[in-house]
C-alpha positions as CSV (number, residue, x, y, z in Angstrom):
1,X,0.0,0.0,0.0
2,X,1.4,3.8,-0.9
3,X,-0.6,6.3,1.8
4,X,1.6,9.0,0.3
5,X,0.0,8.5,-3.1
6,X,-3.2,8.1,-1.3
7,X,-2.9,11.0,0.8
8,X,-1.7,12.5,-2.8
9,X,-5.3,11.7,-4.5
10,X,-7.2,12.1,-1.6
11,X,-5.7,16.2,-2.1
12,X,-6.6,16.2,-5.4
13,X,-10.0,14.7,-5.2
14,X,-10.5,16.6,-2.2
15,X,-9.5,19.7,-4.5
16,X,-11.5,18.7,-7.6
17,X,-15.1,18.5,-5.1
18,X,-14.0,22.2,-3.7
19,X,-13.6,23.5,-6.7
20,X,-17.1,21.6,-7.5
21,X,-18.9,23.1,-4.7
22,X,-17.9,26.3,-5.2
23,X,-18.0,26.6,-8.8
């Protein structure tokens, strides 16, 4: 298992639905 690239996606994801919500 990799948490860094899961902490890394998670970021990005988390990111994408920000940008989703505020958009």
């Amino acid at each position: 298992m990799a948490p860094a690239r899961w902490r890394k996606i998670i970021k990005c994801w988390a990111q994408v639905k920000c940008w989703n919500l505020v958009v």
